[in-house]
N, C-alpha and C positions, 0 to 999 in steps of 0.2 A: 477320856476316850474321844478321837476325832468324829464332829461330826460332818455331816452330808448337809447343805443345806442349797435351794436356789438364789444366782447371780446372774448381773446381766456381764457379761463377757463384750470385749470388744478383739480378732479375732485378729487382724489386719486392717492396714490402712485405707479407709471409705467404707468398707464394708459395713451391712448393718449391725446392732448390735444384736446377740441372744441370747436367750436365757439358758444358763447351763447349768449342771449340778455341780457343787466346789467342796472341795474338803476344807472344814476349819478344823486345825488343831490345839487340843488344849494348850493355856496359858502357858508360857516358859518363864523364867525368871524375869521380871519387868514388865511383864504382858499380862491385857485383858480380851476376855472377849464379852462383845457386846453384840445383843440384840436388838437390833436396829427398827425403830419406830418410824420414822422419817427420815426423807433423804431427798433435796433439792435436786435437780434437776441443772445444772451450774454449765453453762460456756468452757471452763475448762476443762468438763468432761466429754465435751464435742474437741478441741481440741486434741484431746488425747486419742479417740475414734478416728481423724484425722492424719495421726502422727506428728502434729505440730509439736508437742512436749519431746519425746523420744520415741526410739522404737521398740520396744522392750516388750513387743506384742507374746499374748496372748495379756491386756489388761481387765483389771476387775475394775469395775467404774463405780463413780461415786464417792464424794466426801463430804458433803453438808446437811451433816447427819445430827441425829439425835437420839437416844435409846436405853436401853439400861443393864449393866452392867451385871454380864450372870456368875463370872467367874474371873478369876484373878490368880495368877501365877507369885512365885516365891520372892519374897523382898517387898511387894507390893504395899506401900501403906497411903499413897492419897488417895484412892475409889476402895471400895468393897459391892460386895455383891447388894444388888437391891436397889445401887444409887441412879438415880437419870442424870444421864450426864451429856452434854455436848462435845462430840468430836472434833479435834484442830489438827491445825500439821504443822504446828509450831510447838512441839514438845521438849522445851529445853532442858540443854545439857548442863547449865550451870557451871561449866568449865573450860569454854569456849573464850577466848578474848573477849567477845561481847559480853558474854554474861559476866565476868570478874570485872569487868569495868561499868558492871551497873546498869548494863543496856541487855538484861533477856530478851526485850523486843525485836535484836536482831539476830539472837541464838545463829549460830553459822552450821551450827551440831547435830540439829536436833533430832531427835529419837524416832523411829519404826522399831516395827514388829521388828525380830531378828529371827522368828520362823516363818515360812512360804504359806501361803494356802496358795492348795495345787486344787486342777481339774481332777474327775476321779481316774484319769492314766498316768498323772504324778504332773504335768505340765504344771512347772511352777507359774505362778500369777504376778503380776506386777499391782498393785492396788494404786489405783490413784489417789495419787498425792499421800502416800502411805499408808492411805483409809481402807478403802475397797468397800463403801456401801450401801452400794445397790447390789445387796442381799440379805437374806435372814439375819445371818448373826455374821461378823469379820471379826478378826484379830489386829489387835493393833497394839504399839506401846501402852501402857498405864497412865504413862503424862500426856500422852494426847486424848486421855478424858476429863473433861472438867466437867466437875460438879455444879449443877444449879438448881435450885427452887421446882420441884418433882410438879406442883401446880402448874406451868407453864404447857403451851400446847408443843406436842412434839417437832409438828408439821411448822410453827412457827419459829420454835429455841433452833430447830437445826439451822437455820440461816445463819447464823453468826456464825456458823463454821467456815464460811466462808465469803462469800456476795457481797450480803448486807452487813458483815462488819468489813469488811473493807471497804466501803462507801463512807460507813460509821465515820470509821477510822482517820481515813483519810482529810475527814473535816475535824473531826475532833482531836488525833493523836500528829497526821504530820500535819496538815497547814495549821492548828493551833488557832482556828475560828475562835475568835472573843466577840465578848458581848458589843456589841452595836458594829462590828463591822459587816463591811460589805461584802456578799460572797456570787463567784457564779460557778454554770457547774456546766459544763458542755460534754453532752450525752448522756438521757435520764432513763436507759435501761435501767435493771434493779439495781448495777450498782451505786451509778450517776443518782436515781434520785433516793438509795440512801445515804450519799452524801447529801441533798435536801435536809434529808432528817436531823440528818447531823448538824451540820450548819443550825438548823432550825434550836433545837437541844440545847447549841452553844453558845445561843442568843444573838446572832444574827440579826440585825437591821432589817437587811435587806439579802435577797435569796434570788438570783434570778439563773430560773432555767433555760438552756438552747438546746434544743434537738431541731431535725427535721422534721417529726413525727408530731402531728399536735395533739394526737391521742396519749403519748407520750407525755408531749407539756402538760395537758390536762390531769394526767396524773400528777406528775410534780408539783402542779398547781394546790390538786388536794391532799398533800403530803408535807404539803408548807411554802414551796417557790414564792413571791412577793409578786414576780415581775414571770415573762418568760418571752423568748425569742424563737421564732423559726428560721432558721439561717437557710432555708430555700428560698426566702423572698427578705431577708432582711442581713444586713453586713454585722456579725455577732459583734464584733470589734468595736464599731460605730455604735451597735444599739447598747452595749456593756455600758463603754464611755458614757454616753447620754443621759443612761439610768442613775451614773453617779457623780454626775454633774460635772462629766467632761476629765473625769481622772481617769478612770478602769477599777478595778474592785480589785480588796484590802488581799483576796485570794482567790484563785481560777483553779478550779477542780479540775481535769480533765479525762474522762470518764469514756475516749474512746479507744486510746489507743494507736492513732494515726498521728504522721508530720504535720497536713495542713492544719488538724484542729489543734495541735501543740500549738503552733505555730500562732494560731488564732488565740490561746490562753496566754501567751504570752505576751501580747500584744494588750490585750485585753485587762494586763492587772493595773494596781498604779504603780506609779514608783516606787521601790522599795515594799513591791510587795510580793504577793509568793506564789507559786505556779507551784502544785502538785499534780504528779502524773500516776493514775492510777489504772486506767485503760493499760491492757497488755498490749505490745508492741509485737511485732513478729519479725525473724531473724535477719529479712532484705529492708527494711526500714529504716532511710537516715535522715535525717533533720539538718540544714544549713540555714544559720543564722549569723548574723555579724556580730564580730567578738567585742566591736565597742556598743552595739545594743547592750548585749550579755551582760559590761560592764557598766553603762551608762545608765543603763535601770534600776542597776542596783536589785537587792531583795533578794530571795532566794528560789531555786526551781530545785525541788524534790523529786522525787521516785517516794509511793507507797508501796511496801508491800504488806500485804494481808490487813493494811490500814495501821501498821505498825504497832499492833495489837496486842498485848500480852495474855493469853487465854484466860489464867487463873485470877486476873484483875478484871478486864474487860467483860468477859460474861457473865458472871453474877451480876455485875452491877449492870448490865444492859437487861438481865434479864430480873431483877429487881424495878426495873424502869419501867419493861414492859407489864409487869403485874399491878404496876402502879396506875395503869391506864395513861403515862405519859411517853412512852414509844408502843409505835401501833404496826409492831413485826405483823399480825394477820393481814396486813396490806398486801405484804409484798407476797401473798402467795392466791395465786391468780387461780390454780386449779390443784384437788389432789388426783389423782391417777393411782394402778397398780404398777408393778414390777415390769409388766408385760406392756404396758403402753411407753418406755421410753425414748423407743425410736421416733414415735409420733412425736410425743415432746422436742426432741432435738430438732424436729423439722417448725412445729410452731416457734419454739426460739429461734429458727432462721430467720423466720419472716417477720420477731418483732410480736408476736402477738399476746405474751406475756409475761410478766416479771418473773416469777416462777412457777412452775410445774411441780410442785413436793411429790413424790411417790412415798405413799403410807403403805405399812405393813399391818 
């Protein structure tokens, strides 16, 4: 039987968001629905508020969740009911080119819901990033829950649903940080300084953060940085070089999403080494570099997505890590809040004032 449960709703584009009542429908073939413990507070749910993603308004916001699993639809066998499990939006298809060639990491496929949760007038919802949850309970595919270690805090496992394993990721899965090299990470919002972590995890030398913000660096500092840079008073490039004794580092993270700091990462690695881009870019954004830099450097310049993460590898073991007291996910969560305070939130994440926001249920 469907139930009624509350969401925050984002309605049109700028508008604030609000809390509305939604229908969740039981499980369909494939489908679970989960009762939602935590749910981060993520950037690309202000984009979405925005219309920077699409327009496909009336959306249900929220994806970097955590919760537990109350029911389960026909065919279902990886979750059952009872499990806490982490929500992804990388629910692979297993029969996509990528994944027959051995790379699920880039699923081209992957799985949603295949029924709606509507408002209660029938207005179907668009869920973010196929999740929707910032609400009680959503529906979503079965393989976009992965199961982890039930001991883990909610407010903390949900980050890997999105943020913080993409920071992970992006030091650990694409730039492929090994032990003693040299890493830098330019913009140490949550994502930027959970590339820190990572890097740090991966045995990193040496770690050095740039932001603007030295409230910022200071965190990165106690999250593992070695070194750190403020690029309002200091040339990132020049102090990179410096750090590493006049090469650039082994790999440059870049963690905002703009040309000039691309630009700055690229400059910034050594030779033959590797420029990841993990910072989201936006659709008028172009980048002009000279093609024999491009090739004269040599190395390689990546794109991450989601930290290139495979859900059903990547989080058990990250959250095995964390219960180990050797990754410290409660870092990254700067405040809990209710449901009702998330427009507040989106406006503190404007101004930078914290890694995240987790909204606990």
């Amino acid at each position: 039987m469907a139930q009624q449960v509350q969401g925050v709703i984002a309605r049109a584009k700028g508008e604030p968001v609000r809390i509305e009542t939604i229908v969740v429908p039981d499980p369909g073939p494939g489908e679970a629905v989960v009762k939602v413990q935590a749910c981060g507070v993520c950037h690309t749910d202000l984009h979405y508020r925005e219309g920077g993603i699409n327009d496909d308004f009336p959306f249900l916001l929220g994806h970097e969740a955590a919760g537990v699993v109350e029911s389960v639809g026909d065919g279902v066998t990886e979750v059952a009911p009872g499990d806490f499990v982490i929500l992804n939006w990388r629910a692979v298809c297993g029969q996509c080119r990528a994944c027959l060639r051995g790379r699920p990491q880039y699923c081209f496929d992957t799985h949603n819901a295949k029924q709606k949760m509507t408002l209660t007038d029938g207005t179907e919802l668009s869920p973010a990033l196929g999740i929707g949850a910032f609400a009680e309970k959503t529906l979503v595919a079965a393989g976009q829950c992965t199961k982890v270690d039930p001991a883990a805090s909610p407010a903390a496992a949900g980050l890997l649903g999105c943020g913080v394993m993409a920071g992970l990721g992006a030091a650990i899965n694409t730039g492929e940080v090994g032990r003693g090299d040299s890493v830098a990470v330019i913009g140490c919002g949550g994502v930027g300084n959970a590339a820190v972590v990572g890097a740090r995890l991966a045995g990193a030398a040496k770690i050095i953060a740039v932001d603007i913000d030295d409230k910022k660096l200071q965190t990165a500092k106690s999250l593992g940085a070695t070194h750190t840079v403020n690029s309002r008073t200091a040339d990132p490039i020049e102090a990179i070089r410096e750090l590493t004794g006049g090469n650039g580092a082994d790999v440059v993270i870049e963690a905002v999403g703009r040309p000039e700091t691309y630009e700055q990462a690229f400059y910034a690695r050594d030779l033959a080494g590797t420029v990841v881009l993990v910072g989201v870019p936006t659709p008028e954004m172009r980048i002009d570099l000279p093609l024999l830099d491009v090739f004269g450097r040599g190395g390689a310049l990546k794109s991450s997505w989601y930290g290139d993460c495979l859900p059903s590898r990547d989080f058990p073991m990250l959250i095995d890590l964390y219960r180990q007291g050797r990754l410290d996910l409660d870092a990254f969560v700067s405040e809990t809040i209710a449901l009702e305070d998330v427009e507040k939130a989106f406006e503190r994440m404007h101004h930078g004032d914290v890694l995240r926001s987790v909204v606990v249920f």
